[in-house]
C-alpha positions as CSV (number, residue, x, y, z in Angstrom):
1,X,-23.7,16.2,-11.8
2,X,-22.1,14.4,-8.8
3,X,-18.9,15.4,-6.6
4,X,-16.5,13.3,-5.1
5,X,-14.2,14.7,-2.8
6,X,-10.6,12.3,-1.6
7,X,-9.7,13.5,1.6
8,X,-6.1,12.7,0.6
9,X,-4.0,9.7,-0.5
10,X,-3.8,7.9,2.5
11,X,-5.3,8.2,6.2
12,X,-3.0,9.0,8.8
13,X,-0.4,10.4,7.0
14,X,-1.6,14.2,7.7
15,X,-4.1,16.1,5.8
16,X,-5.1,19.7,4.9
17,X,-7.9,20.7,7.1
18,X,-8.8,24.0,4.9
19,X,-9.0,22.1,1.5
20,X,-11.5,20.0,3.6
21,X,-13.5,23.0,5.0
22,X,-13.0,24.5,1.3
23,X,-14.8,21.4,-0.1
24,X,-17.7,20.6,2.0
25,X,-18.5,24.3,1.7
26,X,-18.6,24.2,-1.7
27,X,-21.2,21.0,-1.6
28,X,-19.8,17.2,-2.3
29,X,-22.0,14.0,-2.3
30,X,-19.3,11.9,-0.8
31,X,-16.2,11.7,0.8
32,X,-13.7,9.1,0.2
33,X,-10.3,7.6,1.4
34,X,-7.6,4.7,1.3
35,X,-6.5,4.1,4.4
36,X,-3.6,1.0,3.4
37,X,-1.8,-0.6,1.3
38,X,0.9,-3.6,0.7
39,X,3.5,-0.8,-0.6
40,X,5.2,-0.9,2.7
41,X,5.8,-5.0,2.1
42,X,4.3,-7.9,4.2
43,X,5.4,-6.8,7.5
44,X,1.5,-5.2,8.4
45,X,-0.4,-7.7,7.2
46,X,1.5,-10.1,8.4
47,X,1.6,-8.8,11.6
48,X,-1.9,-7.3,12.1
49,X,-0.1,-3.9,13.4
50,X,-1.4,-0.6,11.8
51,X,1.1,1.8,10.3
52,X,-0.4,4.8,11.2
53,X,-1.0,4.8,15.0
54,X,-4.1,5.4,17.0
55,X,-3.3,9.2,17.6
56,X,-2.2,9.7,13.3
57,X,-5.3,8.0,12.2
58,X,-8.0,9.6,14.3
59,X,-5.9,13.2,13.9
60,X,-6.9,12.7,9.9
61,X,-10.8,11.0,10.5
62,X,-11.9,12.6,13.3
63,X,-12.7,16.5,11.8
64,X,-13.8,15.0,8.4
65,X,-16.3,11.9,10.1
66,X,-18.2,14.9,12.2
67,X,-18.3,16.9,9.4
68,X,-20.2,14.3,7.0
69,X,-22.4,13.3,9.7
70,X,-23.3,17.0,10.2
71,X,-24.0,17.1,6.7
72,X,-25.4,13.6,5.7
73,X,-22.6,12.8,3.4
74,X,-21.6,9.1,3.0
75,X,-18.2,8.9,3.9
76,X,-16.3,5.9,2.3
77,X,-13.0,4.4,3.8
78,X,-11.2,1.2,2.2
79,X,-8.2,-0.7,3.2
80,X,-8.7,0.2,7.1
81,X,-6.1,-0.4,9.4
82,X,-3.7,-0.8,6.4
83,X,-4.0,-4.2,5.3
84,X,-7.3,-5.0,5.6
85,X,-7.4,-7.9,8.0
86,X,-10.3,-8.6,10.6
87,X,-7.5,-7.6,13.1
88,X,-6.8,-4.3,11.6
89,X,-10.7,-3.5,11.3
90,X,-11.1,-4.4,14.9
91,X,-8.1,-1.7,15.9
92,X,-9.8,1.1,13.4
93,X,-13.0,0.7,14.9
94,X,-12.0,1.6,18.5
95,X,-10.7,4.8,16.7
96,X,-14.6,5.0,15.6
97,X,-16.0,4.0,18.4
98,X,-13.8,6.9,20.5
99,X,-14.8,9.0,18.2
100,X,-18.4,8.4,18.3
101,X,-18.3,8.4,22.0
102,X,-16.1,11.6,22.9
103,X,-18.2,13.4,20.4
104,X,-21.8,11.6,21.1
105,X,-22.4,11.1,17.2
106,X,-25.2,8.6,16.1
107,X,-24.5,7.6,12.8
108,X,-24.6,4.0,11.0
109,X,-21.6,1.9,10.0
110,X,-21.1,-0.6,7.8
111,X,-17.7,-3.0,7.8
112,X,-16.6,-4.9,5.0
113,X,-14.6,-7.9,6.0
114,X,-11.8,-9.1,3.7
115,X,-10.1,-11.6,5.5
116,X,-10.2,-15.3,4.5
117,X,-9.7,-18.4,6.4
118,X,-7.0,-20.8,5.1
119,X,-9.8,-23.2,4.7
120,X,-11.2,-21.3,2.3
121,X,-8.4,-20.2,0.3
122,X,-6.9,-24.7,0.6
123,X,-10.7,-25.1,-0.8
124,X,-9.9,-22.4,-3.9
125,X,-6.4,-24.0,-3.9
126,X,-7.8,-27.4,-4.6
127,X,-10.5,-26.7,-7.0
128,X,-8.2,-25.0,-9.1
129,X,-9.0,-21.8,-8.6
130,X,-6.1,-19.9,-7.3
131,X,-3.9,-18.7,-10.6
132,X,0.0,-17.1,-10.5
133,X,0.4,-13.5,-10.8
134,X,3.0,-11.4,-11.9
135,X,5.8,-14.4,-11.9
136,X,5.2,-15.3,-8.2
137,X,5.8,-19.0,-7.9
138,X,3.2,-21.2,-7.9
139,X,0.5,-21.5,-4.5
140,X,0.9,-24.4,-2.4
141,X,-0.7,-25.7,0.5
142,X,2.3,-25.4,3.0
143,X,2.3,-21.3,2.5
144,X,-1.5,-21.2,3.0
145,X,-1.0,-22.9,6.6
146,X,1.8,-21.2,7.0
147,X,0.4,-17.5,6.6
148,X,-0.6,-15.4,9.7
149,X,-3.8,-13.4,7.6
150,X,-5.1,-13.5,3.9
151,X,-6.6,-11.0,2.5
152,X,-8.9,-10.2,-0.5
153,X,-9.4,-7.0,-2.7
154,X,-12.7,-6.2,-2.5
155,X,-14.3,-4.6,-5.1
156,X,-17.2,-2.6,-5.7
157,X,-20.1,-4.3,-5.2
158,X,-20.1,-4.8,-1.2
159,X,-19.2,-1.5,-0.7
160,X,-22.4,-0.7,-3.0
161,X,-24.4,-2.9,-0.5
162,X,-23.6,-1.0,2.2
163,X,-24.6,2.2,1.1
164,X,-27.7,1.1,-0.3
165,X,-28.2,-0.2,3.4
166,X,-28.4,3.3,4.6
167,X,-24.2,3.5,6.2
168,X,-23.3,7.1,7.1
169,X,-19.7,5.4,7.3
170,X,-18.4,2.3,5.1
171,X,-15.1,1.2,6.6
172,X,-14.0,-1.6,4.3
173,X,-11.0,-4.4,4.8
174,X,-8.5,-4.6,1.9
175,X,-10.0,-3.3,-1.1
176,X,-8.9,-2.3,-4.6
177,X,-8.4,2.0,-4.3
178,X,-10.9,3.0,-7.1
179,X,-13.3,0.9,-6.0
180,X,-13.8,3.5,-2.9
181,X,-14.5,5.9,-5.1
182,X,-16.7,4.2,-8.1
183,X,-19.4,2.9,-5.4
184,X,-20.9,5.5,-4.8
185,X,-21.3,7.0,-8.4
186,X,-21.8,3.8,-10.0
187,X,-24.9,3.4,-7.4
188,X,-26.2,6.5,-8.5
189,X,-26.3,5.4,-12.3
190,X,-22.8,7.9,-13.5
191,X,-21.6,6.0,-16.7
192,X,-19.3,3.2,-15.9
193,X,-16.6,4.3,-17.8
194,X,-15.8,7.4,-16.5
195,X,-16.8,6.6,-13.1
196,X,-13.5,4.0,-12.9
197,X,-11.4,6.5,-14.8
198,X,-11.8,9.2,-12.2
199,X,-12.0,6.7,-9.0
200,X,-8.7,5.7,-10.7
201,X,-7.0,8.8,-10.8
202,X,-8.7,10.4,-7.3
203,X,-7.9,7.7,-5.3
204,X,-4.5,9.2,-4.3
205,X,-5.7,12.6,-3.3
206,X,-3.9,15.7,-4.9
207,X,-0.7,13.6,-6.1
208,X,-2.4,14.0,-9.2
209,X,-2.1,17.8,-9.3
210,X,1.1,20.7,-9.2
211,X,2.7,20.7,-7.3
212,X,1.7,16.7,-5.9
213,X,0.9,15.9,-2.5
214,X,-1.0,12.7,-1.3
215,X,-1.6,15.0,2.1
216,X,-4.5,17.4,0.4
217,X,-8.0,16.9,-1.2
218,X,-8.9,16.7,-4.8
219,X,-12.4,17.3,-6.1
220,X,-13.4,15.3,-8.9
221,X,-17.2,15.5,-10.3
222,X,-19.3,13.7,-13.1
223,X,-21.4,14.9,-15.3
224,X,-23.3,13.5,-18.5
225,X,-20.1,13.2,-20.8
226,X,-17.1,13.6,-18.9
227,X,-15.8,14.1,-15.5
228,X,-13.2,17.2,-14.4
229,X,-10.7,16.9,-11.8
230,X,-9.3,20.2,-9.3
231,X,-8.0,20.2,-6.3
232,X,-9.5,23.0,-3.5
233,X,-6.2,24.2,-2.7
234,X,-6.0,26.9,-4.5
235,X,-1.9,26.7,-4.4
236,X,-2.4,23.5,-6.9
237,X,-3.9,22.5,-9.8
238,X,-4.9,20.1,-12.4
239,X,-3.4,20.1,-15.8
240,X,-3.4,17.5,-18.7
241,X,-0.3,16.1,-18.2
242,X,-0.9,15.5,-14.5
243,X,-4.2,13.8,-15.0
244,X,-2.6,11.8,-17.7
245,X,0.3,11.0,-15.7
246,X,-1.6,9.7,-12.8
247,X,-3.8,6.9,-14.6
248,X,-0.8,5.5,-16.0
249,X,0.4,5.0,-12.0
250,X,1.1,1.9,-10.7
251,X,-0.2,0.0,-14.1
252,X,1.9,-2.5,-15.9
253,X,-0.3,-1.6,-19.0
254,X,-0.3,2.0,-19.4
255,X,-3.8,1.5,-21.5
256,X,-5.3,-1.2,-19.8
257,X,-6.6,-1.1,-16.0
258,X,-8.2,-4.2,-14.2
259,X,-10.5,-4.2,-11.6
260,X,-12.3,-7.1,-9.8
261,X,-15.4,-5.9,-11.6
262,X,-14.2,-5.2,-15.4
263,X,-11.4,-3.6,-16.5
264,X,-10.3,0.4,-18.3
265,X,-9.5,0.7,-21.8
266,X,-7.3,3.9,-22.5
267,X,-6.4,4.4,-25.7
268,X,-9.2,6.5,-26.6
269,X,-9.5,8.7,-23.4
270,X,-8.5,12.5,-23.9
271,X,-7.4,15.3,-21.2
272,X,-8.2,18.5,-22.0
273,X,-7.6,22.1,-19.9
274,X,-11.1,22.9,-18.9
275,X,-9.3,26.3,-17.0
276,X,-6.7,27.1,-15.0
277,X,-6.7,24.9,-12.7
278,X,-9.5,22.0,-13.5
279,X,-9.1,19.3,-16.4
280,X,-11.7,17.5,-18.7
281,X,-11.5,13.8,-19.0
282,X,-13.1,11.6,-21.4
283,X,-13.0,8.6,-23.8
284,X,-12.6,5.9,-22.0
285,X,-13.9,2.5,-22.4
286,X,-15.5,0.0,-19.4
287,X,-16.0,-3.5,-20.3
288,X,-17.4,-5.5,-16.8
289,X,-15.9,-8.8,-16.3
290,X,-18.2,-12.2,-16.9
291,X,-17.3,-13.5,-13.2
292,X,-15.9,-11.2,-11.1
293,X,-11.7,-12.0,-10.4
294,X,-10.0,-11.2,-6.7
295,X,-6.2,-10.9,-6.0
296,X,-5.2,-12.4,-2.7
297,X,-2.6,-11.4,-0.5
298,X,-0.8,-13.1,2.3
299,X,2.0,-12.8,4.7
300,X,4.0,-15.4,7.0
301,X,6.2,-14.7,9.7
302,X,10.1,-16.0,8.6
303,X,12.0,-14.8,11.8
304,X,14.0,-12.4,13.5
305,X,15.7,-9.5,12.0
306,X,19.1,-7.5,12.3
307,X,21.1,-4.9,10.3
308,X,24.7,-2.9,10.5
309,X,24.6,-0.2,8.7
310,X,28.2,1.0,7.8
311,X,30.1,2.9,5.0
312,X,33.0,1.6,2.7
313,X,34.9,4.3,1.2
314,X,38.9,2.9,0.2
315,X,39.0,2.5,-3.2
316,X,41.0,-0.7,-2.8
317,X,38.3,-2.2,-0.9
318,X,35.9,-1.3,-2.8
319,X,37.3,-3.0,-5.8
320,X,37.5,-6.5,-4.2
321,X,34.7,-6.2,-2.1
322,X,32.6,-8.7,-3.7
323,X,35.1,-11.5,-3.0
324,X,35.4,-10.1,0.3
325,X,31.3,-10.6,1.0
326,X,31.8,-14.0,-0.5
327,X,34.5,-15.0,1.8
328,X,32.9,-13.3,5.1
329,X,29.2,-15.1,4.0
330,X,31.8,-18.5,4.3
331,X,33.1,-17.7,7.0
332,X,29.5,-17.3,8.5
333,X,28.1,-20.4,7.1
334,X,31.2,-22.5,8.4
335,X,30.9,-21.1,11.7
336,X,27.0,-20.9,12.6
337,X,25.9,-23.7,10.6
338,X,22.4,-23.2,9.2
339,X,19.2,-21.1,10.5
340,X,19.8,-18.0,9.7
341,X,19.7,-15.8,5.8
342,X,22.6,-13.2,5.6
343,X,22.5,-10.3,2.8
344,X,24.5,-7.8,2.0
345,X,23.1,-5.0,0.2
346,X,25.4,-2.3,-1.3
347,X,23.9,1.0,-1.5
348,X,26.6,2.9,-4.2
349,X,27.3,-0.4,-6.2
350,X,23.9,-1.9,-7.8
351,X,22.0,-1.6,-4.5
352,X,18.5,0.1,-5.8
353,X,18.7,-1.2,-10.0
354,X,20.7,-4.2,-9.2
355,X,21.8,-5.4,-12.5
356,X,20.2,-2.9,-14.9
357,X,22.1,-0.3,-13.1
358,X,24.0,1.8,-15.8
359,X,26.0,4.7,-13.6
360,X,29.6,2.9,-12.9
361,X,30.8,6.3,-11.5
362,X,31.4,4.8,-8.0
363,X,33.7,5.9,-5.1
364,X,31.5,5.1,-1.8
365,X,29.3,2.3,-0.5
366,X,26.8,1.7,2.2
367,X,26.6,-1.3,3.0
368,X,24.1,-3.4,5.1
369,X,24.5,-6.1,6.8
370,X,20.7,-8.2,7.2
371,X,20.4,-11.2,9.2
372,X,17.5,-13.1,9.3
373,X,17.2,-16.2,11.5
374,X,14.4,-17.8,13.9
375,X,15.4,-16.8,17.0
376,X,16.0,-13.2,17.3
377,X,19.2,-13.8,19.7
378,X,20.8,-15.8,16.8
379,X,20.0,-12.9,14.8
380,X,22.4,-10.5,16.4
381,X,24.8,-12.8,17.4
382,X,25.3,-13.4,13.6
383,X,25.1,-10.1,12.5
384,X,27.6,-9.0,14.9
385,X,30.4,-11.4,14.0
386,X,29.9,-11.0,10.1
387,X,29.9,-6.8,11.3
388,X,33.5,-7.2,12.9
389,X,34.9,-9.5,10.5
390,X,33.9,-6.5,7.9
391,X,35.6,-4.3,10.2
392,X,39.0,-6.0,10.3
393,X,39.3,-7.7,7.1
394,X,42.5,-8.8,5.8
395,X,41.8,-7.8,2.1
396,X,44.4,-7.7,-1.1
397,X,46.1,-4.1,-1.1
398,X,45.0,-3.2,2.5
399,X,47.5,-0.7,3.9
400,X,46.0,0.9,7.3
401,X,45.4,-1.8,10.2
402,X,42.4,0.2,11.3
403,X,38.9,-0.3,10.7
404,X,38.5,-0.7,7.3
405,X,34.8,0.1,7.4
406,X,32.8,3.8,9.4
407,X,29.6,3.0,11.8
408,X,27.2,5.6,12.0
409,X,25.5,4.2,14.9
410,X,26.5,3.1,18.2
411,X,25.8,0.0,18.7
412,X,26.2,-0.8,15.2
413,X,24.0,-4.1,15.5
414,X,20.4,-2.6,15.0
415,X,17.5,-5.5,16.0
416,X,14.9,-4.5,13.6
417,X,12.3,-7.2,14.7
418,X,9.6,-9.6,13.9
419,X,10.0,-9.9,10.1
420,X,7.3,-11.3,7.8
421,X,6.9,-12.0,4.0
422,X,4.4,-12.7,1.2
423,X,3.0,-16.0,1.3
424,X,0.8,-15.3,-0.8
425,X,0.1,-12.4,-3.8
426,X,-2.1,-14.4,-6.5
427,X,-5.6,-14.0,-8.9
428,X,-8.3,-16.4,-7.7
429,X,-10.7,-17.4,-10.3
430,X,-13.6,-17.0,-8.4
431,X,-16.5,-14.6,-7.5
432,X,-15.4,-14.4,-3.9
433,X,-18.6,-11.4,-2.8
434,X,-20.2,-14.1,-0.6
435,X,-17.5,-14.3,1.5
436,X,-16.8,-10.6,2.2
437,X,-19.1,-10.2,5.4
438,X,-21.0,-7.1,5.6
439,X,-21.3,-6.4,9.3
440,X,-23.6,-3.4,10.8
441,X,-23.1,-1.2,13.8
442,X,-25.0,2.1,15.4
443,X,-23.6,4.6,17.4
């Protein structure tokens, strides 16, 4: 039998330091976490800035990372610094480093880089090799130059590498979230199939369990024939229907999971109640991929950003307000020329479905005023005109000659920033391995 135990669902977001201690006492062969993703949009890659600061990310690693070294236990972190990117590694490993120092550890690290130059990726790009994904438009060479990092998801067999190499701790750049957790199994000879299937559902900690939370541990262990899944805390636990629930998450195919190295079949796999508060999983197929495929991500800087956040609640307004957004986004446009993207987004009136929304039971809006233009100066100065021009609009059964519109912040022009997009979120054809550099330190 191995034991895996997931810290939690993400590093730096807070963690439950008894589930931890409840764990390790209990004996595990390996500790893993996710420490990013690109669920907060392009803005950290893009920008190379962690989400979780210094003091929220060593708060989570510091406890567990003395703890595994005390006890020999590979500890296994992917997606460092968020997204992945040489410059996000570098700011994670002066969190190691402190923590190595301030607590005089000596323990062996390996990092996985992820991050790709754009000569590489124009190389891929011309040989063919770079393929759409999920309807995103087609690659081309101007948003490779233009992007600020590129990433790839690494899969499992670098991380493999490194622990064959001896690492105490593997801190890996972008990588896909079960493949943290299958390394170390699949290193050990666990059966393929349900090593994926329980890195899969793991990999976010006890959201899998009830009551959910990405902020505590989950245990998960292997044995010849199937592989059972509780959480420590004794306040949750595992049932069928949670387990269940969980692999379907974040999968377009709810029987079919991809991986750089194969991919899940589902249809077969059962959940059964082993007790109270620990399910049985089993069934699953594997089937490992002929050449290995990698999705790339990417993220250019497009300008400056500022909102005005204000509420619309006069029925009459509300009914025309469409035209009125049209004619205030001309009057925009005929004043300030070009350079700058304005959007409106109505929060009470399609603003989260957009047009499959089905609830017409509307009497309030929020609505936000974005600007986005190159120079963040431009930014507000647009944002502030298209705010007052809101405020004092001249619309079709208007009575008051007040404000037409409530601020809930003072000033209502709110400069939100740099602001970046993806350049770049497509499936290269291509065993990329070679190119994710396995780098070495002692402390």
């Amino acid at each position: 039998m191995l034991k895996a135990l997931s810290l939690m669902g993400q590093l730096g977001y807070g963690y439950n330091r008894d589930s931890f201690i409840k764990a390790m006492n209990e004996g595990v062969d390996f500790i893993g976490v996710d420490a990013g993703s690109i669920d907060s949009g392009p803005y950290f890659l893009g920008s190379g800035n962690m989400k979780a600061n210094y003091d929220a990310t060593r708060s989570d690693l510091e406890f567990p990372l003395i703890s595994a070294i005390a006890k020999n236990i590979p500890f296994i972190i992917g997606s460092a610094g968020y997204a992945g990117s040489d410059e996000h590694l570098s700011k994670f490993m002066e969190i190691v480093e402190d923590i190595a120092k301030d607590n005089g550890l000596h323990f062996k690290v390996a990092i996985i880089h992820s991050e790709l130059d754009r000569d590489t990726v124009l190389n891929l790009l011309r040989r063919g090799k770079i393929k759409n994904y999920e309807g995103n438009p087609t690659l081309t060479e101007k948003e490779i130059n233009n992007s600020t990092h590129i990433v790839a998801q690494i899969g499992v067999e670098r991380f493999i590498e490194a622990l064959e190499k001896g690492a105490d701790l593997v801190v890996g750049g972008r990588a896909t979230d079960a493949s943290i957790y299958a390394a170390y199994p699949l290193l050990k000879g666990c059966d393929p199939a349900l090593v994926w299937h329980m890195a899969k559902i793991i990999e976010c900690g006890a959201l899998c369990a009830k009551p959910a939370s990405p902020s505590d541990a989950l245990l998960g262990w292997i044995d010849y024939d199937a592989f059972y899944l509780k959480p420590p805390n004794e306040f949750r636990k595992c049932t069928a229907d949670s387990a269940m629930a969980h692999t379907l998450y974040e999968n377009a195919n709810p029987f079919v999971i991809k991986e750089p190295d194969g991919t899940l079949f589902l249809e077969d796999a059962r959940y059964e109640q082993f007790d109270e508060r620990t399910v049985k999983v089993y069934g699953a197929k594997w089937k490992e991929r002929r050449k290995p495929t990698f999705k790339i991500e990417g993220a250019k800087h497009s300008g400056f950003r500022t909102i005005a956040i204000m509420g619309v609640r006069n029925p009459y307004m509300i009914t025309v307000l469409d035209d009125i957004l049209n004619d205030v986004r001309q009057q925009a446009e005929n004043r300030f020329g070009k350079g700058f993207v304005l959007n409106f987004r109505q929060y009470g009136k399609n603003g989260v479905l957009g047009s499959m929304e089905f609830d017409s039971n509307l009497h309030e809006i929020g609505l936000i005023v974005d600007v986005v233009a190159d120079e963040r100066a431009f930014a507000h100065k647009v944002c502030s005109v298209v705010k007052s021009t809101l405020q004092h609009y001249d619309y079709r059964g208007r009575i008051a000659t007040g404000a037409n519109v409530a601020f809930p912040y003072s000033p209502a022009e709110i400069d939100v920033g740099e602001v970046y997009e993806f350049s770049m979120y497509h499936i290269v054809e291509e065993n990329l391995n070679n190119y994710f550099r396995l780098e070495e330190i002692e402390f």
